[in-house]
C-alpha positions as a printed Julia matrix, in Angstrom:
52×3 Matrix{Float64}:
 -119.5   -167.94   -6.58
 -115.34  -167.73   -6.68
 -113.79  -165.45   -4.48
 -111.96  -163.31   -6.87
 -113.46  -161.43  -10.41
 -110.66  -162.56  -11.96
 -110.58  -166.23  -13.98
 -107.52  -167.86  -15.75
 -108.9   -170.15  -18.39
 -106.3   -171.38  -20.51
 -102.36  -172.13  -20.47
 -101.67  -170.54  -23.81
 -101.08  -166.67  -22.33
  -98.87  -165.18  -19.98
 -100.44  -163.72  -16.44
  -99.4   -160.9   -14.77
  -98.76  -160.33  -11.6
  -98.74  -156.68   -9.89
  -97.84  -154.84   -6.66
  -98.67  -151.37   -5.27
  -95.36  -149.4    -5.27
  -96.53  -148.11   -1.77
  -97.45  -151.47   -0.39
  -93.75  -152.68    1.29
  -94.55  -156.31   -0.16
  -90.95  -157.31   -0.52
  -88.91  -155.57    2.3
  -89.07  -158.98    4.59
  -86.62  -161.81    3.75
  -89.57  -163.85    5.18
  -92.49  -162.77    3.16
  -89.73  -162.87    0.34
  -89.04  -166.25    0.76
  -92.6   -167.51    0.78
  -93.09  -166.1    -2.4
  -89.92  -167.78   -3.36
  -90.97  -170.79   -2.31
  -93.86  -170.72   -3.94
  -92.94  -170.09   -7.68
  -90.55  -172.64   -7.15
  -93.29  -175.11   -5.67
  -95.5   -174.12   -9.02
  -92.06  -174.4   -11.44
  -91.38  -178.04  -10.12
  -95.59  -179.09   -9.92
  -97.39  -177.69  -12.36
  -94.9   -176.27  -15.74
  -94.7   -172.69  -14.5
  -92.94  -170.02  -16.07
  -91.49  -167.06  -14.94
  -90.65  -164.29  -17.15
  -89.65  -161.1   -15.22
């Protein structure tokens, strides 16, 4: 069974990501910087798009 409810199943739509306003998600430079890191990671490996 996956872990989440949620699926992606195809490359031809955009996903969304979301964050609670009261959650302080991106008030570290270092959890900044992993997520950073990690769009670029997906950008250079595997065609990903950011639109934002």
């Amino acid at each position: 069974m996956p872990r989440s409810r949620y699926r992606f199943l195809g490359d031809d739509a955009p996903y969304f990501m979301t964050v609670n306003p009261w959650l302080p998600v991106f008030n570290r430079p270092e959890t900044v910087e992993i997520v950073l890191d990690s769009w670029r990671w997906l950008q250079a490996k595997e065609q990903f798009r950011l639109h934002g």
